[in-house]
PDB file with one MODEL, atoms N, CA, C and O in Angstrom:
MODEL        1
ATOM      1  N   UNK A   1     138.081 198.372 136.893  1.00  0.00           N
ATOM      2  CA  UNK A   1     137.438 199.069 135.800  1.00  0.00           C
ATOM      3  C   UNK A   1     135.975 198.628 135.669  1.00  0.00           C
ATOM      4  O   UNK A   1     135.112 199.505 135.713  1.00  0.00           O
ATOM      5  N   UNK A   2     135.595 197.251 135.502  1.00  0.00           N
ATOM      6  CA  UNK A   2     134.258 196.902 135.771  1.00  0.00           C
ATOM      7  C   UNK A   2     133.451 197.560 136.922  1.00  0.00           C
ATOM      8  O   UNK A   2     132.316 198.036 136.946  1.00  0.00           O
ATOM      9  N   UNK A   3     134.443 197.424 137.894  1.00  0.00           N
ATOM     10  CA  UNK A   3     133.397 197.806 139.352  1.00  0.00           C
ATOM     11  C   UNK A   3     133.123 198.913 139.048  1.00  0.00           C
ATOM     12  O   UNK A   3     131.983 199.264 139.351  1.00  0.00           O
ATOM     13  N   UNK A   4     133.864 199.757 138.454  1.00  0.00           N
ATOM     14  CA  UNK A   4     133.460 201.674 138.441  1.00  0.00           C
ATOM     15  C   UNK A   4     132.616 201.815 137.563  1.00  0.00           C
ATOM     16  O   UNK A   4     131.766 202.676 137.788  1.00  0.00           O
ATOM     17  N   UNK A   5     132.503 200.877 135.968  1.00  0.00           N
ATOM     18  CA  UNK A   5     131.118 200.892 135.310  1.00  0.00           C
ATOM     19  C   UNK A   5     129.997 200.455 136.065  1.00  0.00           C
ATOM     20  O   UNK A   5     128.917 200.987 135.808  1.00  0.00           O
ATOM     21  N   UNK A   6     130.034 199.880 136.648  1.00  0.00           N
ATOM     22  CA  UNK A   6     129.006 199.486 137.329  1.00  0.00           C
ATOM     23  C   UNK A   6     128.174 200.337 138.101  1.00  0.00           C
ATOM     24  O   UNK A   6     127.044 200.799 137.939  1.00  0.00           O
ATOM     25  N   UNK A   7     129.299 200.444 139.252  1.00  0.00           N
ATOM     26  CA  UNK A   7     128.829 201.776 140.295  1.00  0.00           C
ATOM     27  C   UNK A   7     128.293 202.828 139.564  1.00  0.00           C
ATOM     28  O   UNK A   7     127.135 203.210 139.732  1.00  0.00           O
ATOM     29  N   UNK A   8     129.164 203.386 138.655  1.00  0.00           N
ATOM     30  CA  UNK A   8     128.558 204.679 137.498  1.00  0.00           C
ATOM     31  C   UNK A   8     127.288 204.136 136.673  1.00  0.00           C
ATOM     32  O   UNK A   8     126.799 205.033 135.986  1.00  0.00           O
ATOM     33  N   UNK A   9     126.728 203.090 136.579  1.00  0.00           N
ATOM     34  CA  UNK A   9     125.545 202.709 136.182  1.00  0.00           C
ATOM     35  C   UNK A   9     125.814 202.717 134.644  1.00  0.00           C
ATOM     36  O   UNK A   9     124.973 203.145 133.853  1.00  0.00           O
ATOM     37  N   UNK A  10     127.498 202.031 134.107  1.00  0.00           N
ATOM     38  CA  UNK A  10     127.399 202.230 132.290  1.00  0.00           C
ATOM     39  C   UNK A  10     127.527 200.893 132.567  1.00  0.00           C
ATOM     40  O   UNK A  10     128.138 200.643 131.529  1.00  0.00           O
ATOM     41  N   UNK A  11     127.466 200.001 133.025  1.00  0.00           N
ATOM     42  CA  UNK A  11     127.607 198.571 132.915  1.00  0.00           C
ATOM     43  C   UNK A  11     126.436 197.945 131.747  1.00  0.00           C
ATOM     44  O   UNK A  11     125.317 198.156 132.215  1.00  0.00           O
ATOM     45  N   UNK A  12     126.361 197.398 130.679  1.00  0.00           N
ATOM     46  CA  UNK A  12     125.136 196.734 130.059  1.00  0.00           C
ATOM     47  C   UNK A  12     124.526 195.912 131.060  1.00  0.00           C
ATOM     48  O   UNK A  12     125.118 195.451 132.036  1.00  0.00           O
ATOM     49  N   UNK A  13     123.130 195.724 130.735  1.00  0.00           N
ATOM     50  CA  UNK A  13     121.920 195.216 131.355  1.00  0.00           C
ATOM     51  C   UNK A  13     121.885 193.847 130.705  1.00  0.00           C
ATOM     52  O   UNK A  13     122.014 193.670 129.494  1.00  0.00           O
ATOM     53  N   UNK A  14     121.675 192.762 131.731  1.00  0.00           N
ATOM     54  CA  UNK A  14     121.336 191.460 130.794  1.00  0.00           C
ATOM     55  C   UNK A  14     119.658 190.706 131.791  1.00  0.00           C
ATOM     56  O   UNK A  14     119.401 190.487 132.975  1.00  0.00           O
ATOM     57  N   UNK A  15     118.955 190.556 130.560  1.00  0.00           N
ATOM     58  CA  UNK A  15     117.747 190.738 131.257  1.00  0.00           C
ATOM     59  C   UNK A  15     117.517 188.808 131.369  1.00  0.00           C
ATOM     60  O   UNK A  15     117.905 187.911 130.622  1.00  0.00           O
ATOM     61  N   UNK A  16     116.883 188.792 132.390  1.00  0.00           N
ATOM     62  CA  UNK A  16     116.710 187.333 132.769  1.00  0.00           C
ATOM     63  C   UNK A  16     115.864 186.846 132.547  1.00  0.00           C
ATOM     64  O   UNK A  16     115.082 187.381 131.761  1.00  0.00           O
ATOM     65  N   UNK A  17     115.536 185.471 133.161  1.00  0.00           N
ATOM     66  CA  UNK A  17     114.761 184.432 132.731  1.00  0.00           C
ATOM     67  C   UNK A  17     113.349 185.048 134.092  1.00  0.00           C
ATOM     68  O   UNK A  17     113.710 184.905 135.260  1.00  0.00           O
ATOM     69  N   UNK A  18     112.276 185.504 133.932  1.00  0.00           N
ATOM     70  CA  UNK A  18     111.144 185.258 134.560  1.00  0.00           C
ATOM     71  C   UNK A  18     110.361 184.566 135.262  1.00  0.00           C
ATOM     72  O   UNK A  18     109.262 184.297 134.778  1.00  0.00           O
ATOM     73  N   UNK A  19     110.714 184.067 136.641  1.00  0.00           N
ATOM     74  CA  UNK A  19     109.682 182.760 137.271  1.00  0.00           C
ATOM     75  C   UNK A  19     108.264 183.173 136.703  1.00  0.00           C
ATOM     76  O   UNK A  19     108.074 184.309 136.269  1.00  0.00           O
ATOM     77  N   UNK A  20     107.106 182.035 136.727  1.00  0.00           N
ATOM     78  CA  UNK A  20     105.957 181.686 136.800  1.00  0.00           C
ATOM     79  C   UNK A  20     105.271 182.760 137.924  1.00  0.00           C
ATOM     80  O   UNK A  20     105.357 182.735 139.151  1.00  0.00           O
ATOM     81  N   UNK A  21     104.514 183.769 136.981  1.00  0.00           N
ATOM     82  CA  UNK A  21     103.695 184.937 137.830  1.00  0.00           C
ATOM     83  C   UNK A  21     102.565 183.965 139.009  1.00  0.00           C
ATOM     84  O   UNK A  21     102.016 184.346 140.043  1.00  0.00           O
ATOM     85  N   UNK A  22     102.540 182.628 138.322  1.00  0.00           N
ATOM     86  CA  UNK A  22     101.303 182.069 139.455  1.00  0.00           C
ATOM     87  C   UNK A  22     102.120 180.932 139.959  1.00  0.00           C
ATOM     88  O   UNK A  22     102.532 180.233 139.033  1.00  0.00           O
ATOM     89  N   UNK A  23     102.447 180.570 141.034  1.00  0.00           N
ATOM     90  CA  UNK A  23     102.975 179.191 141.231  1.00  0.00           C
ATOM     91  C   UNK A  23     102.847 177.897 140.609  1.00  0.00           C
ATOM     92  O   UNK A  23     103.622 177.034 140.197  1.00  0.00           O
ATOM     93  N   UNK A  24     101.209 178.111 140.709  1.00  0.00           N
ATOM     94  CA  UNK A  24     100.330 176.918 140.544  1.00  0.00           C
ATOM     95  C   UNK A  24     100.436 176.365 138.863  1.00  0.00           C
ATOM     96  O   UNK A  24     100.042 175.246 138.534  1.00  0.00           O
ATOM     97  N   UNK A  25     100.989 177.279 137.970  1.00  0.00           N
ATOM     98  CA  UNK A  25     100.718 177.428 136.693  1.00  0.00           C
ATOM     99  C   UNK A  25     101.672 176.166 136.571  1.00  0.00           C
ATOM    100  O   UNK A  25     101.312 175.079 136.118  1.00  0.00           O
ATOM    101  N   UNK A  26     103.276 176.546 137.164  1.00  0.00           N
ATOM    102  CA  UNK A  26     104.361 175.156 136.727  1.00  0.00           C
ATOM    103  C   UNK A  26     103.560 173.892 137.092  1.00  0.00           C
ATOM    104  O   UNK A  26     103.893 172.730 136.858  1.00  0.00           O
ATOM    105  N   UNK A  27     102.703 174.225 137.564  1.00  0.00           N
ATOM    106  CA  UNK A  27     102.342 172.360 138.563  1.00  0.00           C
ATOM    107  C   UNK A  27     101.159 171.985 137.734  1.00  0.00           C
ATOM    108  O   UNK A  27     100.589 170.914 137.945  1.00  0.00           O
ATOM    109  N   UNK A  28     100.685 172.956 136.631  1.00  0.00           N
ATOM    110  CA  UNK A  28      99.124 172.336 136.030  1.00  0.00           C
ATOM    111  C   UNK A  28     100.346 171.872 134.636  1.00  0.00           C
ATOM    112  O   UNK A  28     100.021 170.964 133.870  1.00  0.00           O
ATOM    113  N   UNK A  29     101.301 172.383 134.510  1.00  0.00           N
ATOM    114  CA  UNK A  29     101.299 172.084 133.078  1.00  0.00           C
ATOM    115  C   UNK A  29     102.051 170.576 133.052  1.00  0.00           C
ATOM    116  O   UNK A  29     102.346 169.951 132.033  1.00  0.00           O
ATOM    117  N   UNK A  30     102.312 170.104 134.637  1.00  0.00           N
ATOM    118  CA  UNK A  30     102.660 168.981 134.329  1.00  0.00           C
ATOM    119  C   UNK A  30     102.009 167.657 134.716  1.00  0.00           C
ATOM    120  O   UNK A  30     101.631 167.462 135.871  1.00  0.00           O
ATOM    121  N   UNK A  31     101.851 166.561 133.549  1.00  0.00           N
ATOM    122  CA  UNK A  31     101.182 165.422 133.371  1.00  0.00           C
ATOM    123  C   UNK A  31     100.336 164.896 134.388  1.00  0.00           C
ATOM    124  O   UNK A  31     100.309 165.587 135.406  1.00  0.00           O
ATOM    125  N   UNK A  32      99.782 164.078 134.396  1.00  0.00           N
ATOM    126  CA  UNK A  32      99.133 163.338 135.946  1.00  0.00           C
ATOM    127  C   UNK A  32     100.095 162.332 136.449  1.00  0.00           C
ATOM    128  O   UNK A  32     100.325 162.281 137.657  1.00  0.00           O
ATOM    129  N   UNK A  33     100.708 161.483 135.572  1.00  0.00           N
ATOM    130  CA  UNK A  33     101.842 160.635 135.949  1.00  0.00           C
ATOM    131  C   UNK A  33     102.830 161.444 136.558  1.00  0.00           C
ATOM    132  O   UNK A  33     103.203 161.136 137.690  1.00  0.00           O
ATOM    133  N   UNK A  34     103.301 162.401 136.005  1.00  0.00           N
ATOM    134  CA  UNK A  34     104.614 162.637 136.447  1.00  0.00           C
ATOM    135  C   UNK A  34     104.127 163.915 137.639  1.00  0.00           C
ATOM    136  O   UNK A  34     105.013 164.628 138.111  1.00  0.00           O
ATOM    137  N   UNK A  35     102.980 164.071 137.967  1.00  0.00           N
ATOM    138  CA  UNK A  35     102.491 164.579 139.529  1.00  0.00           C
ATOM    139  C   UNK A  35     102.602 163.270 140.451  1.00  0.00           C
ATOM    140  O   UNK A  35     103.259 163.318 141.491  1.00  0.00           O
ATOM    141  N   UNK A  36     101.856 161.943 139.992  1.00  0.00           N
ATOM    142  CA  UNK A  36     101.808 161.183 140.861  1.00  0.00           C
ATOM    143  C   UNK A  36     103.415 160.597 141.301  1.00  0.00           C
ATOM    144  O   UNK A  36     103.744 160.160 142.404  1.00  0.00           O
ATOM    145  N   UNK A  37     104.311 160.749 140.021  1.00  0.00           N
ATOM    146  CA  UNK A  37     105.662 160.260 140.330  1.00  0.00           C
ATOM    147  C   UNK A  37     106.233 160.810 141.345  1.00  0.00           C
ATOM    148  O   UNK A  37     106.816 160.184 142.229  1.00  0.00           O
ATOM    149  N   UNK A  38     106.050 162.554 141.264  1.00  0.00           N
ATOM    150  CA  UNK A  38     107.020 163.712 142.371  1.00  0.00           C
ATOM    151  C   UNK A  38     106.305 162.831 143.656  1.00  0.00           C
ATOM    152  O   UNK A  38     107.036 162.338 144.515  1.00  0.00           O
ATOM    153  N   UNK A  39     105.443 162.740 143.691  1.00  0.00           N
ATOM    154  CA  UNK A  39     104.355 162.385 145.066  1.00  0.00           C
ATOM    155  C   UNK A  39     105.527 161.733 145.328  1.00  0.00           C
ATOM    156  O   UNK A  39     106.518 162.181 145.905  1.00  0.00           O
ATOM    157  N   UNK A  40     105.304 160.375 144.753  1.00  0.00           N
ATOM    158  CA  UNK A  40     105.362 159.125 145.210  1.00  0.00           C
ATOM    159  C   UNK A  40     107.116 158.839 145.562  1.00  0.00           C
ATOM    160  O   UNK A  40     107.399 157.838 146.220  1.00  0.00           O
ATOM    161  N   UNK A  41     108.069 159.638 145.151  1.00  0.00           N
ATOM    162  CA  UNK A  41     109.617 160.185 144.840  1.00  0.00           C
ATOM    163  C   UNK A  41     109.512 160.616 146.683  1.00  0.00           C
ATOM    164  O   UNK A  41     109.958 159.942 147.611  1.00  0.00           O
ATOM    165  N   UNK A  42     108.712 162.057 146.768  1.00  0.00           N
ATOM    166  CA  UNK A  42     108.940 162.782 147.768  1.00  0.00           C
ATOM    167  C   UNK A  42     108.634 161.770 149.087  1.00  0.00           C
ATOM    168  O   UNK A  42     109.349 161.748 150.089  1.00  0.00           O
ATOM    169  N   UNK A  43     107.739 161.149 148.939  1.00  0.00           N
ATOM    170  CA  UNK A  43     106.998 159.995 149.902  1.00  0.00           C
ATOM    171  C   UNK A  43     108.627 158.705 150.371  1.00  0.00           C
ATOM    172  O   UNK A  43     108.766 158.137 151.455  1.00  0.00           O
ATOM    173  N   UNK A  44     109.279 158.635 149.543  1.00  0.00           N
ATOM    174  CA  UNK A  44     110.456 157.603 149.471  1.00  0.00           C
ATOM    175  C   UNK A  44     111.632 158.305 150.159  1.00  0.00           C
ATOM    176  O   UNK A  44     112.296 157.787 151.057  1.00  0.00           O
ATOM    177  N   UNK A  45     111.852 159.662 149.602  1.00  0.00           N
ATOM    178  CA  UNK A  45     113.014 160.428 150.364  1.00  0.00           C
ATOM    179  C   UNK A  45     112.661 160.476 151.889  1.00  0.00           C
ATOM    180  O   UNK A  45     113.287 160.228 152.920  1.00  0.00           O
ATOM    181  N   UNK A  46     111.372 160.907 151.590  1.00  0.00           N
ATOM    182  CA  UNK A  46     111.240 161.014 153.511  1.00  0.00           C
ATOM    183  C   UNK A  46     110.760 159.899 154.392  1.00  0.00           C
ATOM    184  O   UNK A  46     110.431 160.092 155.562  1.00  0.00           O
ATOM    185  N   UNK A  47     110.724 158.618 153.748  1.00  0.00           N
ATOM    186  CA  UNK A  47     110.937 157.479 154.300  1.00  0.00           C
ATOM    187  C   UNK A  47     111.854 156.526 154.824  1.00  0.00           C
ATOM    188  O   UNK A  47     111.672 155.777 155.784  1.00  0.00           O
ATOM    189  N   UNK A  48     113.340 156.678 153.749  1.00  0.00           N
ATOM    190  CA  UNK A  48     114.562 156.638 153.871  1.00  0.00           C
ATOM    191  C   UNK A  48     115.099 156.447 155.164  1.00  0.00           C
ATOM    192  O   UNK A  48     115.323 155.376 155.728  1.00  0.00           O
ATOM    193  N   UNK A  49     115.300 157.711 155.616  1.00  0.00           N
ATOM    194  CA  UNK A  49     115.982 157.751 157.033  1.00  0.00           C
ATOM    195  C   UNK A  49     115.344 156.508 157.887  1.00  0.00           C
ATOM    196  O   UNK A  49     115.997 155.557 158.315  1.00  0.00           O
ATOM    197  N   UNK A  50     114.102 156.686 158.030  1.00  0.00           N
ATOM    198  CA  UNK A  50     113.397 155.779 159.123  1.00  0.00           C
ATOM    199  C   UNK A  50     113.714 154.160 158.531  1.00  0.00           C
ATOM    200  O   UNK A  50     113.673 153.267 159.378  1.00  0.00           O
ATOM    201  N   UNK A  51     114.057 153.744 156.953  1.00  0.00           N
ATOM    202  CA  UNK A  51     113.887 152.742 156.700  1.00  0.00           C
ATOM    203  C   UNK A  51     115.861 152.179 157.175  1.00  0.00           C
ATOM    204  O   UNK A  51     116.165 151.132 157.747  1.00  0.00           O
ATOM    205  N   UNK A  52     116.726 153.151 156.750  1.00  0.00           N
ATOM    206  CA  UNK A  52     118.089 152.909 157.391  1.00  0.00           C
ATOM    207  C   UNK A  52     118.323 152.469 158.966  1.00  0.00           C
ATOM    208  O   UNK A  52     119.020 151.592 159.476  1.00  0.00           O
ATOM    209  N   UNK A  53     117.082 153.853 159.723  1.00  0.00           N
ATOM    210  CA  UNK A  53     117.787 153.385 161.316  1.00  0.00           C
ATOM    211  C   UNK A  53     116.723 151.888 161.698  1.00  0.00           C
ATOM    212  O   UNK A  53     116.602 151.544 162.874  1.00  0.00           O
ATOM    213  N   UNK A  54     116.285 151.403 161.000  1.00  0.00           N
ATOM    214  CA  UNK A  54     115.141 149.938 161.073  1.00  0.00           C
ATOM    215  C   UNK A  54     116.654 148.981 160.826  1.00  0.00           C
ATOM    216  O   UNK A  54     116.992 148.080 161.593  1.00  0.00           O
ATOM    217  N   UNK A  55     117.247 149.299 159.900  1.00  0.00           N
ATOM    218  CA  UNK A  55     118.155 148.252 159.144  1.00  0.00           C
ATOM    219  C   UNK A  55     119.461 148.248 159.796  1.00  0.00           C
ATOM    220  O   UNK A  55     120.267 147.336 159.614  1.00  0.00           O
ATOM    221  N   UNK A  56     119.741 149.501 160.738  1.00  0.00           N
ATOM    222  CA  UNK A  56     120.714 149.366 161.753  1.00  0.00           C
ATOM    223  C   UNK A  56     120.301 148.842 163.244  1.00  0.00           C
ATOM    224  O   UNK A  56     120.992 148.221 164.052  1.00  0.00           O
ATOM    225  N   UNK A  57     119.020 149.271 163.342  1.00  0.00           N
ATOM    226  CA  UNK A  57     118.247 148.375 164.696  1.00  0.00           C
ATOM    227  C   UNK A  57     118.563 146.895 164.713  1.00  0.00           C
ATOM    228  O   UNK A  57     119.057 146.313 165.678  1.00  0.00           O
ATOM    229  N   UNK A  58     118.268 146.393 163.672  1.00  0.00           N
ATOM    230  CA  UNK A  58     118.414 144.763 163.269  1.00  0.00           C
ATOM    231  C   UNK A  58     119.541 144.417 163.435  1.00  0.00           C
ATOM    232  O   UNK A  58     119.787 143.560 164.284  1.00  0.00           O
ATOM    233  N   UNK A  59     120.941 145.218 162.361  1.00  0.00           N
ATOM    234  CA  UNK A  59     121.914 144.404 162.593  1.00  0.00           C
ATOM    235  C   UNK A  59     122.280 144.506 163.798  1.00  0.00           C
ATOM    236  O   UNK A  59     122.782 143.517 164.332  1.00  0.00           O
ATOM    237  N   UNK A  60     122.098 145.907 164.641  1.00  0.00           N
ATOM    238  CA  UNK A  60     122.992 145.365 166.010  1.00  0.00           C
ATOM    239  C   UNK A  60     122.010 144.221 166.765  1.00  0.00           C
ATOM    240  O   UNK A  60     122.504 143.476 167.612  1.00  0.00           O
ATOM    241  N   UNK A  61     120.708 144.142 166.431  1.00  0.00           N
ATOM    242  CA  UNK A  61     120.154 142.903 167.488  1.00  0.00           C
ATOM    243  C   UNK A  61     120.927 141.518 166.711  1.00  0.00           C
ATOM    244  O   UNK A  61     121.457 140.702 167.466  1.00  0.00           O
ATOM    245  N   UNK A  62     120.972 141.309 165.439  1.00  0.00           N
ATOM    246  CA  UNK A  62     122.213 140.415 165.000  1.00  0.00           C
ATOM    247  C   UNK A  62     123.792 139.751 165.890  1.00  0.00           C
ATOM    248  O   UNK A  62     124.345 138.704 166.228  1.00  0.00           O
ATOM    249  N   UNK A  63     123.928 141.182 165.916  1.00  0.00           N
ATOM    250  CA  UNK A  63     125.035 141.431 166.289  1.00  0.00           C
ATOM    251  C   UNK A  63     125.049 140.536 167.514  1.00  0.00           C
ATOM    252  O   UNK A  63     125.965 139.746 167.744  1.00  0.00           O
ATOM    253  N   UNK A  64     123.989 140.700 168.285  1.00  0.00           N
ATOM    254  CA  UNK A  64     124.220 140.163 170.226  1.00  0.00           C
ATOM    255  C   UNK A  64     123.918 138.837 170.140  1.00  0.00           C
ATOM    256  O   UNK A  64     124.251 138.212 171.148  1.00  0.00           O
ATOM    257  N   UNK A  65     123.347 138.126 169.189  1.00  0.00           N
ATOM    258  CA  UNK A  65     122.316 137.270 168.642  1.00  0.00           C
ATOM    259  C   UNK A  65     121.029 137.410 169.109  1.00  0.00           C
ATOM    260  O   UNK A  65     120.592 138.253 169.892  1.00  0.00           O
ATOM    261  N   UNK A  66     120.025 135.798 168.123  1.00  0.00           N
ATOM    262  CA  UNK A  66     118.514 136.278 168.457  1.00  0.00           C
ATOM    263  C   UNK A  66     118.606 135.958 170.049  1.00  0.00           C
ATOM    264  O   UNK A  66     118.534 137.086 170.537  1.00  0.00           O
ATOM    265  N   UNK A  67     118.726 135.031 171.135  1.00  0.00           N
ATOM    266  CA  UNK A  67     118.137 134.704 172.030  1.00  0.00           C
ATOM    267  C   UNK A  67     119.532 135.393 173.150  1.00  0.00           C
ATOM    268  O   UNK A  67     120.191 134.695 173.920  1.00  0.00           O
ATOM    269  N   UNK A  68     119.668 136.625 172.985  1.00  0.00           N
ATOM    270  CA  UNK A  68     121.009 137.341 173.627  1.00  0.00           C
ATOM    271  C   UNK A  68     120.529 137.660 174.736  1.00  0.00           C
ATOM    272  O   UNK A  68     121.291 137.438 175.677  1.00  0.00           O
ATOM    273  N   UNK A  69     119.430 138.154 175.024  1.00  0.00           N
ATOM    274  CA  UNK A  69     118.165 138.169 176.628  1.00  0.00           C
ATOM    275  C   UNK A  69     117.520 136.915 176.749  1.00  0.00           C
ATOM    276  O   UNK A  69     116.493 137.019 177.419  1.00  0.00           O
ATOM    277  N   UNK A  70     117.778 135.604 176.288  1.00  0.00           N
ATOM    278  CA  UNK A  70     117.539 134.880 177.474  1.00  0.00           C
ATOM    279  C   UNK A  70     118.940 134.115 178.412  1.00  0.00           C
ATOM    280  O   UNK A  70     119.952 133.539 178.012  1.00  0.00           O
ATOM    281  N   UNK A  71     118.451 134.418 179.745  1.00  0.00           N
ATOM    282  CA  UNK A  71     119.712 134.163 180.639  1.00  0.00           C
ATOM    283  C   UNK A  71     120.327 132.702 180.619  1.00  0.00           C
ATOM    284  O   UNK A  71     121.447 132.404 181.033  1.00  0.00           O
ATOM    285  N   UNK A  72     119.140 131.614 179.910  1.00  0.00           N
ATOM    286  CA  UNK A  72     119.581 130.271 179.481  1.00  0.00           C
ATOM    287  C   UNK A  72     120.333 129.568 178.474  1.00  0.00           C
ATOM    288  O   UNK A  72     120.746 128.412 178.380  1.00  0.00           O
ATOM    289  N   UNK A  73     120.414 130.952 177.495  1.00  0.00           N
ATOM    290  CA  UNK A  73     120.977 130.515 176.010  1.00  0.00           C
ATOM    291  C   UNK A  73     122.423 131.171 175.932  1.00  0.00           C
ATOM    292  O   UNK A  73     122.731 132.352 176.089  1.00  0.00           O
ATOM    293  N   UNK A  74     123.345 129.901 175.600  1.00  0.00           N
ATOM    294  CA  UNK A  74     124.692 130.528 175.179  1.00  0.00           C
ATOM    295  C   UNK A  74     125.321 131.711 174.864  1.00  0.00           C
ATOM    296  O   UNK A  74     126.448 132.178 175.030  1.00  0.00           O
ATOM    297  N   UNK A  75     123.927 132.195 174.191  1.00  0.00           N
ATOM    298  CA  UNK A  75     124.181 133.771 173.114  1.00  0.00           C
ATOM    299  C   UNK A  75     123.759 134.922 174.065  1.00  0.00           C
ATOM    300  O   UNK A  75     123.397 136.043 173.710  1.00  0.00           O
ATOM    301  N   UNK A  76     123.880 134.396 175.495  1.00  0.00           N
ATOM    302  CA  UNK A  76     122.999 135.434 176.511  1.00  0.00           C
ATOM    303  C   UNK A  76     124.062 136.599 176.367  1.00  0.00           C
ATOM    304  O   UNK A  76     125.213 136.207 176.178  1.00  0.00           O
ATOM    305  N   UNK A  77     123.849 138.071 176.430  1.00  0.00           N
ATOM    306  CA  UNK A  77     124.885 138.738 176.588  1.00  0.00           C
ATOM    307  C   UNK A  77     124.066 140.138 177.686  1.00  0.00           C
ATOM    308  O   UNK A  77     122.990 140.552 177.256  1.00  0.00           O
ATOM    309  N   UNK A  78     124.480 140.634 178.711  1.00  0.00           N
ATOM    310  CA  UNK A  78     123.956 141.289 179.916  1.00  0.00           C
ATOM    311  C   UNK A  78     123.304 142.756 179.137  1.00  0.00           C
ATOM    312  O   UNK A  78     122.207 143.262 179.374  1.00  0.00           O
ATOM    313  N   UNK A  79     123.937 143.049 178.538  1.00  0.00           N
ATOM    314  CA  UNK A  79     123.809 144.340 177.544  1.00  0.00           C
ATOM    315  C   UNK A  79     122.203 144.384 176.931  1.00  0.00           C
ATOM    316  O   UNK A  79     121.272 145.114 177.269  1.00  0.00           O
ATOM    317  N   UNK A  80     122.259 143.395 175.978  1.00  0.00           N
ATOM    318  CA  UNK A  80     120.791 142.995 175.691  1.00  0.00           C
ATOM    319  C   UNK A  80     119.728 142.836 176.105  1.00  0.00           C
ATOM    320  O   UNK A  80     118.630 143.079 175.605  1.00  0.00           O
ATOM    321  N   UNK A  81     120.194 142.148 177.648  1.00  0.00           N
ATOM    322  CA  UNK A  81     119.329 142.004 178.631  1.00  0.00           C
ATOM    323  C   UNK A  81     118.888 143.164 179.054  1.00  0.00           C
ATOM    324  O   UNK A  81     117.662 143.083 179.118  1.00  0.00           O
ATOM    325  N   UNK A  82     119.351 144.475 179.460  1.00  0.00           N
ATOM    326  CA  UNK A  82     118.576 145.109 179.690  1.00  0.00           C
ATOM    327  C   UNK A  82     117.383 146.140 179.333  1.00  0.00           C
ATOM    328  O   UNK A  82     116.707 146.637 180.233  1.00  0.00           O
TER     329      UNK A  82
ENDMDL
END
């Protein structure tokens, strides 16, 4: 029954919310702090990744130990070495 008001065009109209005719307008009306915050937010998200695979680099060199490439030290392991 809805779908056929519809299709027949008696359905009521519900009128919406309007984006910003200028883009730029949402971005003046907000503060200088909280511009420099989005910055400084967006700058951290896309740092992230690179700061995780740093923190998985490490533990696996952990992992082999520190002196795992030299062929003299206990902790030598061939893997590392290469």
């Amino acid at each position: 029954e809805l779908i056929n008001k519809v299709v027949n065009g008696q359905a009521p109209r519900r009128q919406g919310f309007s984006a910003a005719t200028d883009p730029d307008e949402k971005y003046e009306r907000e503060s200088f702090g909280r511009q420099i915050y989005k910055h400084l937010m967006s700058g951290v998200s896309n740092m992230l990744p690179f700061v995780v695979a740093g923190g998985i680099l490490i533990a696996v060199s952990f992992l082999w130990g520190i002196y795992s490439a030299d062929p003299n030290s206990p902790q030598y392991n061939v893997i590392a070495a290469t």
